[in-house]
Structure formats: structure tokens, C-alpha cells
N, CA, C and O atoms as a DFTB+ gen file, in Angstrom:
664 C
 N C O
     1  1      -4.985     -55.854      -4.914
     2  2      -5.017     -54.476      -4.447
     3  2      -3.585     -53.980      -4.278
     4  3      -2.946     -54.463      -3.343
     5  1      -3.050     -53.152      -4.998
     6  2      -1.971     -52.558      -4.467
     7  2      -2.394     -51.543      -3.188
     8  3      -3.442     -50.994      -2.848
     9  1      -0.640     -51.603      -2.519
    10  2      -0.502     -51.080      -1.612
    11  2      -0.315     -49.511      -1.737
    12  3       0.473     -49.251      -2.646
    13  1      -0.843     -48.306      -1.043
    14  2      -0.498     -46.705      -1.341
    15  2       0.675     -46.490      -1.273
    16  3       1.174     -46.729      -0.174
    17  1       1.558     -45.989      -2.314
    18  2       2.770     -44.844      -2.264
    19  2       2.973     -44.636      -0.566
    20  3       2.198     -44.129       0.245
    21  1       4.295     -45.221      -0.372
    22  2       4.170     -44.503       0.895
    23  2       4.568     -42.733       0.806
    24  3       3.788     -42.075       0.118
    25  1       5.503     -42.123       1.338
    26  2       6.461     -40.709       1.562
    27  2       7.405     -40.874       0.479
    28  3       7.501     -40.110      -0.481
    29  1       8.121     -41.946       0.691
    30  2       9.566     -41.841       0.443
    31  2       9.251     -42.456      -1.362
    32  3      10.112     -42.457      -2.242
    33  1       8.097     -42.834      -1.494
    34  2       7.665     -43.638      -3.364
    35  2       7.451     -42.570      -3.938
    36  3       6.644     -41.760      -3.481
    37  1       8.053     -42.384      -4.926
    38  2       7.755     -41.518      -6.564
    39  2       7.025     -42.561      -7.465
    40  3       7.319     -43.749      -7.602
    41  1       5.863     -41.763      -8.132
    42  2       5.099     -42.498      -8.758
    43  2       6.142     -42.132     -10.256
    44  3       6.961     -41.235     -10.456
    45  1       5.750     -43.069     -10.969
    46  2       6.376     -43.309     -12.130
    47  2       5.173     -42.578     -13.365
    48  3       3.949     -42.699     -13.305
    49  1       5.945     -41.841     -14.408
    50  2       5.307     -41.287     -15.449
    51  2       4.683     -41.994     -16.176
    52  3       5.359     -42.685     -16.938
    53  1       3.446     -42.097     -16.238
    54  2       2.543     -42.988     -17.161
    55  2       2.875     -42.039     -18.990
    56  3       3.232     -40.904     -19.303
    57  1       2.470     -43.416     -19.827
    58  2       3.230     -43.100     -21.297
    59  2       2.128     -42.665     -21.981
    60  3       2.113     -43.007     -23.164
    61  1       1.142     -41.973     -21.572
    62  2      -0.126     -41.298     -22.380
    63  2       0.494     -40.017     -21.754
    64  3       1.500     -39.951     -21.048
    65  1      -0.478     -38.825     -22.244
    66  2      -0.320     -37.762     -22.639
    67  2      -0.490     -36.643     -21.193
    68  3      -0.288     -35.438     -21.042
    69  1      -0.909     -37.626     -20.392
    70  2      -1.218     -36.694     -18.743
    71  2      -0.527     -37.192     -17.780
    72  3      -0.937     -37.254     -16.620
    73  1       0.694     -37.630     -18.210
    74  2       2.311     -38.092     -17.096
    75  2       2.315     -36.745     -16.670
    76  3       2.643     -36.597     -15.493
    77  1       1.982     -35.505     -17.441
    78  2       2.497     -34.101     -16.424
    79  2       2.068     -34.075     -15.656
    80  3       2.786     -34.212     -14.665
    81  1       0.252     -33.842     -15.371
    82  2      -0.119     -33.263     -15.054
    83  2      -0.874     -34.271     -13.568
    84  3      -1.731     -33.917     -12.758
    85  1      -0.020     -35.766     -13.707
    86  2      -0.310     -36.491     -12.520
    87  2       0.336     -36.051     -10.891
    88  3       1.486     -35.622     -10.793
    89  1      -0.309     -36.174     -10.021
    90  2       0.689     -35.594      -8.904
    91  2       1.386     -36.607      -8.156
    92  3       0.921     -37.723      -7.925
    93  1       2.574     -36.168      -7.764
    94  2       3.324     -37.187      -7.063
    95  2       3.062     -36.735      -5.591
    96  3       2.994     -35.591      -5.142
    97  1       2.911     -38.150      -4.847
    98  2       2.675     -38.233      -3.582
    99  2       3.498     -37.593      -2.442
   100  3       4.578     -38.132      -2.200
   101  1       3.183     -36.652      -1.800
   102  2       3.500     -35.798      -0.684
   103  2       4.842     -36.338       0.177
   104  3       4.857     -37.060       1.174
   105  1       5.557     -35.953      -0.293
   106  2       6.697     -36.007       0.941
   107  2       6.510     -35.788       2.540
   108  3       5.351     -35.419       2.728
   109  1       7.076     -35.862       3.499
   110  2       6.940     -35.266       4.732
   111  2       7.352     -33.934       4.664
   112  3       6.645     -33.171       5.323
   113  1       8.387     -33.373       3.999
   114  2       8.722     -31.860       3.846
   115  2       7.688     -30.894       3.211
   116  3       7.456     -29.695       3.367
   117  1       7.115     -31.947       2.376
   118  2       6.300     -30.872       1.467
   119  2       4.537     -31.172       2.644
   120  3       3.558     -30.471       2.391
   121  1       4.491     -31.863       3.389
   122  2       3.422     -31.510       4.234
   123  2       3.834     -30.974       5.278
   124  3       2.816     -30.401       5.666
   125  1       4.676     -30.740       6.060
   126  2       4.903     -29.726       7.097
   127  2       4.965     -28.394       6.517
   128  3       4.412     -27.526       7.193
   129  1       5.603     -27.958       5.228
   130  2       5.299     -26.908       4.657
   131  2       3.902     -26.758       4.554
   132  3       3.560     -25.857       5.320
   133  1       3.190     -27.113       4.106
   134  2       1.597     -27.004       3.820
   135  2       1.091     -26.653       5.067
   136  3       0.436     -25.656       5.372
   137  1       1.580     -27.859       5.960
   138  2       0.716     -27.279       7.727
   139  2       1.046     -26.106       8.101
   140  3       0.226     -25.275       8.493
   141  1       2.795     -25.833       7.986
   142  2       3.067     -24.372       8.450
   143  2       2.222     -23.571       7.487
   144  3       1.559     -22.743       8.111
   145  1       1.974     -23.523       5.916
   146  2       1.543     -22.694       5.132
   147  2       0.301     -22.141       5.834
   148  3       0.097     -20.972       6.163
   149  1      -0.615     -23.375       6.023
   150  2      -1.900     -23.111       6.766
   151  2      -1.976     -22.354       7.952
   152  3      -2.464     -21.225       7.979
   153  1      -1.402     -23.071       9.162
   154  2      -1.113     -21.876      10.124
   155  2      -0.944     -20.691      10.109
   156  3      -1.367     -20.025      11.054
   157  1      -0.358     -20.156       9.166
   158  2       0.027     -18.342       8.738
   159  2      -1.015     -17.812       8.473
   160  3      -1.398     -16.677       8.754
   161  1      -1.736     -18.976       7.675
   162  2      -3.035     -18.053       6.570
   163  2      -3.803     -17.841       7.724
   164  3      -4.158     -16.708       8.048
   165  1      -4.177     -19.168       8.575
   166  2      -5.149     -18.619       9.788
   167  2      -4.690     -17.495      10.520
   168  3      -5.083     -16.387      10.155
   169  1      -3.843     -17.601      11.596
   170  2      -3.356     -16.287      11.857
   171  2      -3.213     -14.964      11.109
   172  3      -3.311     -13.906      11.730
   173  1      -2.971     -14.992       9.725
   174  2      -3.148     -13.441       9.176
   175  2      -4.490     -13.563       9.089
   176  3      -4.788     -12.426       9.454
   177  1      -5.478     -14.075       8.884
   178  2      -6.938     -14.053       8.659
   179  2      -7.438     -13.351      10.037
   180  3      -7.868     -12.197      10.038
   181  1      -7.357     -14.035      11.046
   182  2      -7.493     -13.712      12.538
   183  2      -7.154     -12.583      12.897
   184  3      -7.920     -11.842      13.511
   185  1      -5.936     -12.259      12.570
   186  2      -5.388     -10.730      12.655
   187  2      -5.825      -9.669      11.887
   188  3      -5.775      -8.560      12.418
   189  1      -6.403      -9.790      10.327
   190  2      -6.656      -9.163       9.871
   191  2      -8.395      -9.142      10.020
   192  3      -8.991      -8.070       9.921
   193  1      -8.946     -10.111      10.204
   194  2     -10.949      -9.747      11.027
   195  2     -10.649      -8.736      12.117
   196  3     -11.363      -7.770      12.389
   197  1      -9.287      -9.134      12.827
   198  2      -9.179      -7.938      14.083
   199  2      -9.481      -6.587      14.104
   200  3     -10.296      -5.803      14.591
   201  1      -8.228      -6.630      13.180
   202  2      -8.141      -4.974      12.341
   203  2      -8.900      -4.765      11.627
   204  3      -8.818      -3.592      11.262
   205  1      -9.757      -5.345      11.121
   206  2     -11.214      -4.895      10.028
   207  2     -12.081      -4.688      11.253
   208  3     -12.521      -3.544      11.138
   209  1     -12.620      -5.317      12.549
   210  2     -13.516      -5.041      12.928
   211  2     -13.531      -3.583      14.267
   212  3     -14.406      -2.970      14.879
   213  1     -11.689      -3.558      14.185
   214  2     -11.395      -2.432      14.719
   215  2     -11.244      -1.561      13.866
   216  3     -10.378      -0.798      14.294
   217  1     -11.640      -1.199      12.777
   218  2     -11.895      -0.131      11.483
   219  2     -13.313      -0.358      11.757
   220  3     -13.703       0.808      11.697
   221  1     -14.151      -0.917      11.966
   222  2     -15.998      -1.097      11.582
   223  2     -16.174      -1.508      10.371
   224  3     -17.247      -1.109       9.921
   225  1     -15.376      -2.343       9.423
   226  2     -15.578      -3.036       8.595
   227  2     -15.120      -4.455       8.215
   228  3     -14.020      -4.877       8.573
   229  1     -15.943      -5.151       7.519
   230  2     -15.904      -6.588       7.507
   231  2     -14.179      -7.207       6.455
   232  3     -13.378      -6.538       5.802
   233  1     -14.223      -8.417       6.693
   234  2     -13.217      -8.692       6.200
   235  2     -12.513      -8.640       4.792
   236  3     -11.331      -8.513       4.473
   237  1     -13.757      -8.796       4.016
   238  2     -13.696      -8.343       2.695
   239  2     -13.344      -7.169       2.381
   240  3     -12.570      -7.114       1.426
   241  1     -13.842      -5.551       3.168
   242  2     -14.074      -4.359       2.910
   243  2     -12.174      -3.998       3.529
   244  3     -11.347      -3.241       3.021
   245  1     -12.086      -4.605       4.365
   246  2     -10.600      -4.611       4.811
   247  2      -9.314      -4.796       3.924
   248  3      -8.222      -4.236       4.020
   249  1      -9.779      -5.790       2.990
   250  2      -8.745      -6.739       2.126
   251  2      -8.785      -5.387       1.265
   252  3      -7.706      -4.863       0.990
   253  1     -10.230      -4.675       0.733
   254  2      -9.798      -3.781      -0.367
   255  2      -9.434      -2.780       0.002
   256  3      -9.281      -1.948      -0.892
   257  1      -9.165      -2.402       1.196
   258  2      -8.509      -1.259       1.850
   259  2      -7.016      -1.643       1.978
   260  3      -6.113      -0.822       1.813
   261  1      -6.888      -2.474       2.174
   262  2      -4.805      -3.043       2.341
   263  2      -4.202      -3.223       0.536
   264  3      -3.033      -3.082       0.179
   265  1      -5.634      -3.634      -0.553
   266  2      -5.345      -3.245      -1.829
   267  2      -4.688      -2.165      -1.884
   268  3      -3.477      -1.949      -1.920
   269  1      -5.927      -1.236      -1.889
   270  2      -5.676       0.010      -1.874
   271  2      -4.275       0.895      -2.052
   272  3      -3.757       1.485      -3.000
   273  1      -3.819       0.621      -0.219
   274  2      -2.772       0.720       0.514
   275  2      -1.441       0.141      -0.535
   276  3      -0.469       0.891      -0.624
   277  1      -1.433      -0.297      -0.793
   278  2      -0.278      -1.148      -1.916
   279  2      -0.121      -0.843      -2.983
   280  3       1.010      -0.761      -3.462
   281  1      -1.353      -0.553      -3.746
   282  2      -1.398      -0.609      -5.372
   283  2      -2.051       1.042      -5.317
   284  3      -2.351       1.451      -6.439
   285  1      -2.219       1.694      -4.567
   286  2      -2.661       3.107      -4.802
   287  2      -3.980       3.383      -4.881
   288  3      -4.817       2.714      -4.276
   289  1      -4.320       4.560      -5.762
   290  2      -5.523       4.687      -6.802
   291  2      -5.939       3.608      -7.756
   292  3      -5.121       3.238      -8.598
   293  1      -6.940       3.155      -7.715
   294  2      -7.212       1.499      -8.704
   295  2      -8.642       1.660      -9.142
   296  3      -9.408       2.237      -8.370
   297  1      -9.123       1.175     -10.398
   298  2     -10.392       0.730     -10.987
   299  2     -11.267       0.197      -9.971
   300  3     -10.459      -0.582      -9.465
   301  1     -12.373       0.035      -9.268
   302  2     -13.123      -0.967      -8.617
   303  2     -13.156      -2.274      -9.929
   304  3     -13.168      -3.491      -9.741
   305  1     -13.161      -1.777     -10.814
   306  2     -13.102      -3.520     -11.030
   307  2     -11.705      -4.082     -11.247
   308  3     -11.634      -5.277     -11.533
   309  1     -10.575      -3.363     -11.145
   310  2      -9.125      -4.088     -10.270
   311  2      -9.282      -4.365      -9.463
   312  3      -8.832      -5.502      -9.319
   313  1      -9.809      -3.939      -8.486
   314  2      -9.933      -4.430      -6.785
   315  2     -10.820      -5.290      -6.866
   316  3     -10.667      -6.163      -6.012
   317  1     -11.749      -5.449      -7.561
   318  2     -13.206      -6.320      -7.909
   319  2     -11.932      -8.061      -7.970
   320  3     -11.743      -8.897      -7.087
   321  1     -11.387      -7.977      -9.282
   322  2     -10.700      -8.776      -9.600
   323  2      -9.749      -9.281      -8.581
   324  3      -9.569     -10.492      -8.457
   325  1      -9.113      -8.383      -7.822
   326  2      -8.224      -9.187      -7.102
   327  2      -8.466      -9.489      -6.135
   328  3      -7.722     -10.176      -5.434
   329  1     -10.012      -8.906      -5.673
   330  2     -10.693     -10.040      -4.476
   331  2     -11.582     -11.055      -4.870
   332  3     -12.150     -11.771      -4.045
   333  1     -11.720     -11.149      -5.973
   334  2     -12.856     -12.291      -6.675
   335  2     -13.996     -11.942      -6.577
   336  3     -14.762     -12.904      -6.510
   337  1     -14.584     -10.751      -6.527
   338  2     -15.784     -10.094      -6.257
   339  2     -16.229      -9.779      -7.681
   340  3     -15.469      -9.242      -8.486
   341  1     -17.495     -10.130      -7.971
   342  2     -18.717      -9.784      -9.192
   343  2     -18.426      -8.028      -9.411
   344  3     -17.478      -7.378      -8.972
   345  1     -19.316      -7.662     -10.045
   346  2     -18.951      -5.905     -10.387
   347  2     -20.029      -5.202      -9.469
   348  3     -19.962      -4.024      -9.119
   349  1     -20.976      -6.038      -9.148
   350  2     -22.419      -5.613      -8.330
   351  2     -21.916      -5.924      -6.618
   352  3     -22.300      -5.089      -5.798
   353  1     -21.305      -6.780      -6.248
   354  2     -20.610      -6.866      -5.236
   355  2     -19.138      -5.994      -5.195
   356  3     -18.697      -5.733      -4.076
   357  1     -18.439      -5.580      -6.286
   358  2     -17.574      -4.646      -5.609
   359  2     -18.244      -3.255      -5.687
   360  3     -17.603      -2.203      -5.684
   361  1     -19.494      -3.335      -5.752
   362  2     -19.917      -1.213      -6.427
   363  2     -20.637      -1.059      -4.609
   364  3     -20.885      -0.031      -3.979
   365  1     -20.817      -2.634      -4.163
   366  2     -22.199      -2.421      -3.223
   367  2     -20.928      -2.141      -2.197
   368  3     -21.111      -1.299      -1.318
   369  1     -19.342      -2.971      -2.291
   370  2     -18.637      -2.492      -1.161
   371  2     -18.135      -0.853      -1.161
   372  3     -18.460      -0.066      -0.271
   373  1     -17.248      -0.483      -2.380
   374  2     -17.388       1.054      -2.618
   375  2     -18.491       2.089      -1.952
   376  3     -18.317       3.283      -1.704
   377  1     -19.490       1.418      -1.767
   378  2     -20.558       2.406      -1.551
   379  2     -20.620       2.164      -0.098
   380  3     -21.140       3.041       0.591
   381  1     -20.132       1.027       0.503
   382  2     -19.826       0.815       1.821
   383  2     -19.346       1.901       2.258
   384  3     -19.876       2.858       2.821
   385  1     -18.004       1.622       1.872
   386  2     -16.453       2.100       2.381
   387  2     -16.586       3.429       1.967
   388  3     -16.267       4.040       2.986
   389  1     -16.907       4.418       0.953
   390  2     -17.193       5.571       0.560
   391  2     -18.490       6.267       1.631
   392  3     -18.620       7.482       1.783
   393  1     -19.404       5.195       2.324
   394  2     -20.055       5.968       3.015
   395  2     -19.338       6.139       4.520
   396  3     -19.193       7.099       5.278
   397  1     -19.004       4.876       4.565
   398  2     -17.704       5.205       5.997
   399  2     -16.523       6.123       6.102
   400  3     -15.893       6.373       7.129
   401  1     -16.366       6.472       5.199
   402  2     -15.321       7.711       4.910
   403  2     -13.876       7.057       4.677
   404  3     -12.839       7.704       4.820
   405  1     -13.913       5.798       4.328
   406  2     -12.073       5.329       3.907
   407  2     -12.036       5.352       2.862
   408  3     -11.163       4.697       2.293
   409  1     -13.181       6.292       1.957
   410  2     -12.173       5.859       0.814
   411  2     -13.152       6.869      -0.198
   412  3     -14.323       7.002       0.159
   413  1     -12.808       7.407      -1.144
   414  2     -12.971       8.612      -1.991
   415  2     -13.362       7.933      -3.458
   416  3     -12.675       6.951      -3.742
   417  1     -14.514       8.376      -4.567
   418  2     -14.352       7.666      -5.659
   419  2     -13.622       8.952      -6.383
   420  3     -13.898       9.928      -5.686
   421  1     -12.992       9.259      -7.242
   422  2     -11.964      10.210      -7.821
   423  2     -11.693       9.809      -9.361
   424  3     -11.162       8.783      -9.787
   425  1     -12.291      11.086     -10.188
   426  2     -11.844      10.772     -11.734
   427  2     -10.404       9.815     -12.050
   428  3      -9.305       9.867     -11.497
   429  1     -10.796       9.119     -12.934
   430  2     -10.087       8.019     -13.607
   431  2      -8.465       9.370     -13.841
   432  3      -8.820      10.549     -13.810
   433  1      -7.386       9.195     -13.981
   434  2      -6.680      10.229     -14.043
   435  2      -6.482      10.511     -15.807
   436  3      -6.188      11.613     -16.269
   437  1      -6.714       9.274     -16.631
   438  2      -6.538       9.032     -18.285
   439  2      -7.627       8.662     -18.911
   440  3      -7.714       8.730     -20.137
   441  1      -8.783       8.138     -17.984
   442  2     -10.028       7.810     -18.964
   443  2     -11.211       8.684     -17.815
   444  3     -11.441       8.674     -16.605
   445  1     -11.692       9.328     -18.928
   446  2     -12.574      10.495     -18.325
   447  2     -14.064       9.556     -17.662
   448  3     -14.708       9.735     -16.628
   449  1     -14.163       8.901     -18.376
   450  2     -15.754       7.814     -18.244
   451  2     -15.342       6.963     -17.436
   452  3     -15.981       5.911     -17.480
   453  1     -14.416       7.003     -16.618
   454  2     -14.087       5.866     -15.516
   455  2     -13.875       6.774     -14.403
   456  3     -13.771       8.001     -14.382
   457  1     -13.836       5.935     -13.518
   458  2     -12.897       6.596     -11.868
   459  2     -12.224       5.993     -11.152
   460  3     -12.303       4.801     -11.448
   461  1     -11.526       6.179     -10.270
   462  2     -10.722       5.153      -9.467
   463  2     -11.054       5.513      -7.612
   464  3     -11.661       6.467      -7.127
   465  1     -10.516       4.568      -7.053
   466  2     -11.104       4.315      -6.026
   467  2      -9.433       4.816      -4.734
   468  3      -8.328       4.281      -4.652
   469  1      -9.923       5.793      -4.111
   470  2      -8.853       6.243      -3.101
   471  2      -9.061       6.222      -1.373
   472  3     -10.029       6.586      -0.705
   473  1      -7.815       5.675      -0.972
   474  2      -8.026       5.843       0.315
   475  2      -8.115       7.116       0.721
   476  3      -7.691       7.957      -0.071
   477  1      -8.651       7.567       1.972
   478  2      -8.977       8.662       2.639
   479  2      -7.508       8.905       3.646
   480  3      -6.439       8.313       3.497
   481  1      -7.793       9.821       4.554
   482  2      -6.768       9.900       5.816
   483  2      -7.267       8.953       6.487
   484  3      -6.676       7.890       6.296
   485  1      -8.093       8.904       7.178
   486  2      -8.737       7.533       7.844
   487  2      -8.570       6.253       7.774
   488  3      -8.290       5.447       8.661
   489  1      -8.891       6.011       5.890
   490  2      -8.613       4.381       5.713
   491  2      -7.676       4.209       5.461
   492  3      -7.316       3.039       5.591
   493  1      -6.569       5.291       4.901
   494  2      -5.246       5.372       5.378
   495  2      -4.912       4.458       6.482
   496  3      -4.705       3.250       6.370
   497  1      -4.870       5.359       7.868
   498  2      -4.564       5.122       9.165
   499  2      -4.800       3.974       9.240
   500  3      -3.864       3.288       9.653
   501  1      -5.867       3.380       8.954
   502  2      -6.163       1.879       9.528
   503  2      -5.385       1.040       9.171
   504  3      -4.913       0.180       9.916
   505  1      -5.133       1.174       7.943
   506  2      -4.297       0.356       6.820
   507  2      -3.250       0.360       7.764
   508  3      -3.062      -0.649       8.445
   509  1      -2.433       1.515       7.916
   510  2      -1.032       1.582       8.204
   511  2      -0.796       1.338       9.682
   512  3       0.367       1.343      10.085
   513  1      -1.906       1.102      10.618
   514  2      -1.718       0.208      11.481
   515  2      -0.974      -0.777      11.032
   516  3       0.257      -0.754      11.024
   517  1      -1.839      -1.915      10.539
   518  2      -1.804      -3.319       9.742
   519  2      -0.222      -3.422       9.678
   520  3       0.529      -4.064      10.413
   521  1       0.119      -2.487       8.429
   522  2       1.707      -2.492       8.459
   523  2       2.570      -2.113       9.287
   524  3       3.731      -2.447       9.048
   525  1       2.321      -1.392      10.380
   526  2       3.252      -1.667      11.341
   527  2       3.323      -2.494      12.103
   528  3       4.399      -2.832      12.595
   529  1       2.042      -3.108      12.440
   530  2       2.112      -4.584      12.932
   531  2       2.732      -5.193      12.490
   532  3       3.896      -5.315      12.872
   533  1       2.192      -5.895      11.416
   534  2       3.193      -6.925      10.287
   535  2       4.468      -6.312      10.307
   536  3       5.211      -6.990      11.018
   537  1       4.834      -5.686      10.008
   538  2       6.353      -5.231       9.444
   539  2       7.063      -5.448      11.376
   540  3       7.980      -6.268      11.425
   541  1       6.722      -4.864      12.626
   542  2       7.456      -5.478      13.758
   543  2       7.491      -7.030      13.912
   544  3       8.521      -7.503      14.392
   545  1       6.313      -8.016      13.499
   546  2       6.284      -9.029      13.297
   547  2       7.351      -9.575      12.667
   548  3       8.259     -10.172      13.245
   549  1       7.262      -9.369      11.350
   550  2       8.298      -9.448      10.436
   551  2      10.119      -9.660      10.860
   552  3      11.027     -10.482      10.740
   553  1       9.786      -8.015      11.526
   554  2      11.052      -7.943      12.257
   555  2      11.780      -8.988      13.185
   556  3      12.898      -9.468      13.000
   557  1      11.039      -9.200      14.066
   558  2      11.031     -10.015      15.309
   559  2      11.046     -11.445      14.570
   560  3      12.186     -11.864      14.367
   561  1      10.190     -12.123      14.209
   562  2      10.553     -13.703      13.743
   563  2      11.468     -13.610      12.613
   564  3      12.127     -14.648      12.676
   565  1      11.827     -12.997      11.715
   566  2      13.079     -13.088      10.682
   567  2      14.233     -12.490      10.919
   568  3      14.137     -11.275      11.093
   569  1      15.272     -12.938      10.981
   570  2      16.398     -12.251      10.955
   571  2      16.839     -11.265       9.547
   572  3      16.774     -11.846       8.464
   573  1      17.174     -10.150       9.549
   574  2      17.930      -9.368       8.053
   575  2      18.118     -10.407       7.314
   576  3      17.329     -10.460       6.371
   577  1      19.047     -11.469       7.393
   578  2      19.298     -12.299       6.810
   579  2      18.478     -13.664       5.837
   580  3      18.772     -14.282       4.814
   581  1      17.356     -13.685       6.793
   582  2      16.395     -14.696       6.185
   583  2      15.466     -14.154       5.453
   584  3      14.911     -14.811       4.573
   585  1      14.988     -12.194       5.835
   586  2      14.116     -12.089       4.667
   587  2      14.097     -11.844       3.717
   588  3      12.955     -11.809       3.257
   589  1      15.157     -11.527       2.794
   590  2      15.242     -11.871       1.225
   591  2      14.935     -13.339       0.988
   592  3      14.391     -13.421      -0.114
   593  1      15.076     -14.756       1.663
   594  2      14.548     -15.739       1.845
   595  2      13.440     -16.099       1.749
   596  3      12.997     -16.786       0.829
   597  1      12.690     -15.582       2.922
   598  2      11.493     -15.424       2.744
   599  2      10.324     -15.135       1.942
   600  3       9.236     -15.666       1.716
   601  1      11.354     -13.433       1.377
   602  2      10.260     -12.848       0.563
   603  2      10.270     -13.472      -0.958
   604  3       9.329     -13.427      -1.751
   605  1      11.830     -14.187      -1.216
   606  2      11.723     -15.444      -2.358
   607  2      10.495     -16.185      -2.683
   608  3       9.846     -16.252      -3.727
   609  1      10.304     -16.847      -1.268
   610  2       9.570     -18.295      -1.038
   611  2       8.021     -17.966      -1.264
   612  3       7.295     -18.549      -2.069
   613  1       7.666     -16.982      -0.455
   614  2       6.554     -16.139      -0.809
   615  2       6.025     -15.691      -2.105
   616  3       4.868     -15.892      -2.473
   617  1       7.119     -14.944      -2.920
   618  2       6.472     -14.881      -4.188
   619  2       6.811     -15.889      -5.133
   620  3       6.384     -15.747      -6.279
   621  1       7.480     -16.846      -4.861
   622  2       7.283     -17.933      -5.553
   623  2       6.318     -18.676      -5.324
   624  3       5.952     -19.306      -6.315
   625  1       5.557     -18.919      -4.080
   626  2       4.779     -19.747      -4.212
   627  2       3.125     -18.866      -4.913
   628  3       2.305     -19.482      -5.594
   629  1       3.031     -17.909      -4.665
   630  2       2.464     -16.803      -5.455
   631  2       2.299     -17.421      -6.581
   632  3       1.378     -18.161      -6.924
   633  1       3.328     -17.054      -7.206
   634  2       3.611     -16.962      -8.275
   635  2       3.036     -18.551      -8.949
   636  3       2.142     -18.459      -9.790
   637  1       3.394     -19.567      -8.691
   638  2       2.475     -20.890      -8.994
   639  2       1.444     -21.004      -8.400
   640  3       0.641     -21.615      -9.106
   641  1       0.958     -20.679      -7.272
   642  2      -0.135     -20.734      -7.536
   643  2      -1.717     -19.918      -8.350
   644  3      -2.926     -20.149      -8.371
   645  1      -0.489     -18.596      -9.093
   646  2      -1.292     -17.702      -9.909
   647  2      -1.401     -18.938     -11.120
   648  3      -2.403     -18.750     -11.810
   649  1      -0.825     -19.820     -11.425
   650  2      -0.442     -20.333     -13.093
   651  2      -1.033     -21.760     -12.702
   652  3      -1.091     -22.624     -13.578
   653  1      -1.476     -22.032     -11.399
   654  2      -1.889     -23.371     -11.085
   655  2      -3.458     -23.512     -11.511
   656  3      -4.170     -22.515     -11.397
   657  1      -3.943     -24.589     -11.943
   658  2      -5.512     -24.782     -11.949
   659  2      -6.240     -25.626     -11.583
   660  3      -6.214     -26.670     -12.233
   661  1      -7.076     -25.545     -10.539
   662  2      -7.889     -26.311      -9.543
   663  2      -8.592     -27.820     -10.416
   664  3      -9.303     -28.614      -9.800
């Protein structure tokens, strides 16, 4: 029986054709990153059920309202896509959020047979709570200095895990 890789062991590249795509065993740096990673996600999750259930909508209907907020006027099936939602599950939230008043369906502005999906003044407001929260947050735990840092680390890890596959 061999003994497990401890921290400090690099596994060695096997000479067949899936040496890439083997993973090397977790450092201590690269798991305190992960724990801190986790911690954030819970807390923005927590914070953001807050603010969804202080809007009267669920967490999902929230996420496509802070879309929204970011990316503008959008397709429901852009927003469909970038919450992982079916086309029958993003039409049933639209019809949510359109009956709650955050959000407007509005001719496509270039394709006449489409429409796009707009925040209201309302789902506005809610939204831009959110960001002033976050953004004093922001303020307060980062120094000027660390958040170009930050906002690096962030869309880099983004960024692999858009190109990563489960």
C-alpha cells in the first residue's frame, strides 16, 4: 500500500496521454484559499436571500435582477443562460418579476420578433441597495491599494473556472 501525497508531495506526470489533466495534491495555501473562497460565497448568498426576501422575491428572481442591473436590457434567454435556468423556467420567472413590477418586457431594440427584459424604478432600487452595500463593504475590508488585487484574483479565478470541466 502506498502511503498518500502528503502537502508538501508533487505527484509526478504519468507518460500516457492524461499527465494533464491529473490533479496535483492540495497544498495548505491552496486550501485556505478554498476555505476563505467558501466563506464569501456563503456570506454573499446570505446577504443576498436577505435582500431578495426584502424585495419579496426568491433568490433566483434576485440573481436576475442584479443581472439585469449590470448587463442592462438582455434576452430572457441571456439571463436564462447565465443563471442555468431551462427557457420554461426563465419565462415562468419573467412573468414573476413582470407581475411584481421590477421589471418591464420591452421590444428587442434590433430584432423585431424578440424582446428584452428591463428593470423598472423599483427593481432598480432594490438592486442598487445591494450595491451600495457591497461597494461600502468593499470599501471598508480593502484598502485603494489592494483592490485592483482583488478585482485581478476574482476575475481570474472566473475566468478558469468558466474553461474548467467538472
Amino acid at each position: 500500500m502506498t502511503p498518500a501525497p502528503d502537502a508538501q508531495t508533487t505527484v509526478a506526470p504519468r507518460s500516457d496521454t492524461r499527465a494533464d489533466t491529473r490533479p496535483e495534491p492540495r497544498t495548505d495555501d491552496v486550501t485556505a484559499v478554498l476555505v476563505a473562497l467558501q466563506r464569501l460565497q456563503s456570506r454573499i448568498a446570505s446577504v443576498n436571500d436577505r435582500l431578495a426576501k426584502g424585495m419579496g422575491v426568491g433568490a433566483t428572481d434576485y440573481l436576475a435582477l442584479v443581472h439585469l442591473s449590470v448587463h442592462g436590457d438582455t434576452p430572457p434567454k441571456k439571463v436564462g443562460e447565465a443563471l442555468g435556468l431551462s427557457s420554461g423556467a426563465m419565462t415562468a420567472l419573467a412573468d414573476r418579476l413582470e407581475a411584481a413590477g421590477l421589471v418591464v418586457r420591452l421590444q428587442h431594440p434590433t430584432d423585431r420578433r424578440s424582446f428584452v427584459l428591463a428593470l423598472t424604478a423599483e427593481g432598480s432600487s432594490g438592486v442598487d441597495e445591494a450595491g451600495i452595500l457591497y461597494g461600502r463593504v468593499v470599501q471598508e475590508a480593502l484598502s485603494a491599494s489592494r483592490r485592483p488585487i482583488a478585482e485581478a484574483v476574482f476575475r481570474d479565478l472566473g475566468d478558469a473556472l468558466g474553461v474548467a470541466t467538472p
